[in-house]
Structure formats: C-alpha cells, structure tokens
TIKE-651442 format. One record per residue (C-alpha): x negated, z, y. Coordinates in steps of 0.2 Angstrom, whole numbers, plus 2048, in hexadecimal, padded with zeros to 3 digits. Last residue first. Example, Ala and Ser with C-alpha at 12.3 -4.5 7.8 and 13.67 -1.06 7.14 Angstrom:
# TIKE-651442
7BC8247FB/7C28277EA/
***
This chain:
# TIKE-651442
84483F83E/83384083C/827835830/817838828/80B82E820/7FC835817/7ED82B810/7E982A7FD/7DA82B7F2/7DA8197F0/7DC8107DC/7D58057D1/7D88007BF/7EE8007C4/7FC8087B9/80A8097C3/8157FA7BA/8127EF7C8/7FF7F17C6/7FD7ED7B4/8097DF7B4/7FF7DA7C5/7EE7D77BB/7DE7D87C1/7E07E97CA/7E17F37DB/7EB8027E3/7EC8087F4/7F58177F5/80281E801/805832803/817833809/823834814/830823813/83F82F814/83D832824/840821829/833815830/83980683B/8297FD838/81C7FE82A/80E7F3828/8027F4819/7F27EC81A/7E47E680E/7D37E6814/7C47DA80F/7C27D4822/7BE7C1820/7CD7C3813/7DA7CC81D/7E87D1812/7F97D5815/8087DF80F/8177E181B/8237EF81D/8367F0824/8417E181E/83D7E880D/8377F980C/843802801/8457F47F5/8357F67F1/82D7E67F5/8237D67EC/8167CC7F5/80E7B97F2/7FB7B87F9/7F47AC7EA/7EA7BD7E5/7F97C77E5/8027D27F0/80B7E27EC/8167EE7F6/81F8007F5/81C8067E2/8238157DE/81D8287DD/82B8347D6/8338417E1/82F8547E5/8238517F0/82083E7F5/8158307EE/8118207F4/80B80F7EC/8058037F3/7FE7F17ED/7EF7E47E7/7EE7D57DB/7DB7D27DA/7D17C17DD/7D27C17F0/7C87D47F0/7B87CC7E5/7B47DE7E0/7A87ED7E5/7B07F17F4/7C47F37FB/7C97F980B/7DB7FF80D/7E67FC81E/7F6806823/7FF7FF831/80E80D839/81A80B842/82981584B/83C814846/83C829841/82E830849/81C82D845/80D83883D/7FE830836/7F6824829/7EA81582F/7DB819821/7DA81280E/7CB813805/7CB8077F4/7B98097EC/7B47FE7DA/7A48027D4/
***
C-alpha cells in the first residue's frame, strides 16, 4: 500500500524558515503529480504547492516568492521550503499524491499524510 509520512514541522517566528519533507512508499515516486495542502482552525484547507512528474510547479498565491517544492529522486522525498513565514501561514501541512493533477489540484488526491504542524509567532 501507498504511505506518505511527512516530518520537518515546528515552531518559528514571524520571517523565520521552515523545510517540510514527505516520504513516499509503495509507488514509482517520479511518475506521480504530488503537492501540500494545509489546514488551519476556523478556515478552509487549500492547496499550497504542486509539482508534476516532468518537475513543473504551481503556487498558492499566498506562497509564491516564499516557498519552494522539490523533489529528490535518489532520496524519494518531496520537500516543501518555506521562508519568510507569516503568522498567517499556521497550519497542519499534508502531503498529498495521485496519478492525475486534475484530481489533486482540485483537493481530491488517492493518497494522502497524516499531517505535520507548523507554527508561526508574530
């Protein structure tokens, strides 16, 4: 079976940094179009970055100029850089997987992580 475990969360202040990395099994990892999401109390959960399998990324307007998605191949991880965090960008962050970007873009990935928490102080 398919496993996403994501790990790198913590507490930062306001402008510090953060690299988030999730650790996928059971599938060909290059093959699959994979993103975060994150999900805050009281607010909707949203899509931060994506990255397909030919390596082009898409952004949350929120994040761009600020966070990074990567992958390392040798490694099979997928990474999520953030610099300059805000307050606002608290949240748990999920690692999410699937064959098809339409389906993950649109929040509705086959595989997902349980979640690791970021948070920010002002």
């Amino acid at each position: 079976d398919v496993q996403l475990v994501e790990s790198g969360g913590g507490s930062v202040q306001a402008g510090g940094s953060l690299r988030l990395s999730c650790a996928p099994s059971g599938y060909t990892y290059s093959s699959y179009c994979m993103g975060w999401f994150r999900r805050s109390p009281g607010k909707n959960p949203s899509g931060v970055a994506f990255v397909d399998s030919d390596g082009s990324t898409t952004y949350a307007d929120s994040v761009k100029g600020r966070f990074t998605i990567s992958k390392d191949i040798a490694k099979n991880t997928l990474y999520l850089q953030m610099n300059l965090l805000k307050p606002e960008d608290s949240a748990m962050y999920y690692c999410a997987a699937d064959s098809s970007c339409l389906w993950l873009e649109r929040g509705h990935p086959e595989y997902w992580g349980q979640g690791t928490q970021v948070t920010v102080s002002s």
